[in-house]
C-alpha positions as CSV (number, residue, x, y, z in Angstrom):
1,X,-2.2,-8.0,6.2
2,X,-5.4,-9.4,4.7
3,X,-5.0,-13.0,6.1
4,X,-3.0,-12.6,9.0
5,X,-4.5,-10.9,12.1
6,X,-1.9,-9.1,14.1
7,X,-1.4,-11.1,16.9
8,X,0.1,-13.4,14.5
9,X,2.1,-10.8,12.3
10,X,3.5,-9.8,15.8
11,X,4.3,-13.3,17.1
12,X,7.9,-13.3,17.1
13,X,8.7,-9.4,16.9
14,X,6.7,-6.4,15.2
15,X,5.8,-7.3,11.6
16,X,8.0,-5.4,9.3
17,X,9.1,-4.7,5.6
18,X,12.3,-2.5,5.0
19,X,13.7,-1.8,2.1
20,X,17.2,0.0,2.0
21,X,18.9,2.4,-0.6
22,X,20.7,-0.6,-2.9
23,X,17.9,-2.9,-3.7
24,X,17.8,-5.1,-0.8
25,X,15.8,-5.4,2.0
26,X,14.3,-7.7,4.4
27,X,10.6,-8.7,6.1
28,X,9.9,-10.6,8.6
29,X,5.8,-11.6,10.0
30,X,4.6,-14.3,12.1
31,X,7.1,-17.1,11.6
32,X,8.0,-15.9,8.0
33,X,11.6,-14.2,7.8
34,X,12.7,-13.2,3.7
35,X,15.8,-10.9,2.4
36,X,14.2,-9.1,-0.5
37,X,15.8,-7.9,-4.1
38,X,13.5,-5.1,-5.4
39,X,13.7,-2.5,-8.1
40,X,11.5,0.7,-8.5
41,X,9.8,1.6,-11.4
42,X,7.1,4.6,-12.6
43,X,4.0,3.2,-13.6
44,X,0.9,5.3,-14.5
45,X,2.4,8.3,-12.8
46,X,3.3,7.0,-9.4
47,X,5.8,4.5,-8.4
48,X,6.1,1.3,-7.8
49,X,7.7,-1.4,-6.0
50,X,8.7,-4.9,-7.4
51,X,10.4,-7.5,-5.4
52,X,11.5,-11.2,-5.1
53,X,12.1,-12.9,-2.2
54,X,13.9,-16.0,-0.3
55,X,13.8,-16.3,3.2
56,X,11.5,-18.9,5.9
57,X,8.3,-20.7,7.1
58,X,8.7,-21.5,10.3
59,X,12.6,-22.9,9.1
60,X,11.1,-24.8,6.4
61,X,12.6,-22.5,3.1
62,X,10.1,-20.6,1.2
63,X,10.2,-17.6,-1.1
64,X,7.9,-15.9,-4.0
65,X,7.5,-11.8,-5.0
66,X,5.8,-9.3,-4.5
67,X,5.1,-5.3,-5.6
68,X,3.7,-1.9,-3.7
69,X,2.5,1.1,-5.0
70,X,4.3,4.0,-3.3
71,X,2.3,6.3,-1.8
72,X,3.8,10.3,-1.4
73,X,4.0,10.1,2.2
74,X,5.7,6.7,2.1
75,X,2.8,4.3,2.8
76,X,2.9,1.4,0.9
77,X,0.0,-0.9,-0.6
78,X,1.0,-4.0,-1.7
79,X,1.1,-7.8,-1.8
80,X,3.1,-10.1,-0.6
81,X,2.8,-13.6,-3.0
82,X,4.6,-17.0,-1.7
83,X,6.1,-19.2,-4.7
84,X,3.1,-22.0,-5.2
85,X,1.2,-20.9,-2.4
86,X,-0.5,-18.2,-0.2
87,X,-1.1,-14.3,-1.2
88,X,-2.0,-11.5,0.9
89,X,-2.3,-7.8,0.7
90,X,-0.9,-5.7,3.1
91,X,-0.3,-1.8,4.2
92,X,2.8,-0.7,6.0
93,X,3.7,2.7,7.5
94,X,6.8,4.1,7.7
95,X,7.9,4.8,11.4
C-alpha cells in the first residue's frame, strides 16, 4: 500500500482483500476491517473492479470505495479511497 508500510498492514493479521463469487467481499489492514459490495465491468479491453465499502478504524465506523484493474494472472492494481478522508494505492496477489 502506498501509505502504509507493512508492519502496519500486518499489525493485527496479514493484510488482505478477498472478493468472492456474489459481489461481496471483505478487507481487512492495520486496524481497518470493511465488508465490500463490488461489481466487475470491461473497460478499455481489460477488467475492472469497482467497490464500496463499510467496515472500521480502529472501532470508530468508517467506509468509502474503491476500484482495481484486473490483471490476467489475477494481480490487482488498485486504490483503496476512505469516505472524506485518506487514499492509497495498493497491489495484492492472489495466494
Amino acid at each position: 500500500m502506498e501509505h502504509w508500510d507493512p508492519d502496519f498492514i500486518d499489525a493485527e493479521e496479514e493484510g488482505y482483500i478477498e472478493f468472492d463469487r456474489s459481489g461481496q467481499g471483505d478487507f481487512h489492514f492495520g486496524y481497518v476491517h470493511g465488508l465490500i459490495d463490488y461489481e466487475i465491468e470491461k473497460v478499455e479491453g481489460g477488467l475492472r473492479l469497482e467497490f464500496s465499502w463499510d467496515g472500521n478504524d480502529e472501532m470508530d465506523p468508517a467506509g468509502g470505495r474503491g476500484w482495481a484493474l484486473i490483471e490476467p494472472e489475477g494481480t490487482l492494481y488498485g486504490k483503496l479511497c476512505f469516505h472524506m478522508g485518506e487514499r492509497s494505492w495498493f497491489k495484492a496477489v492472489r495466494k
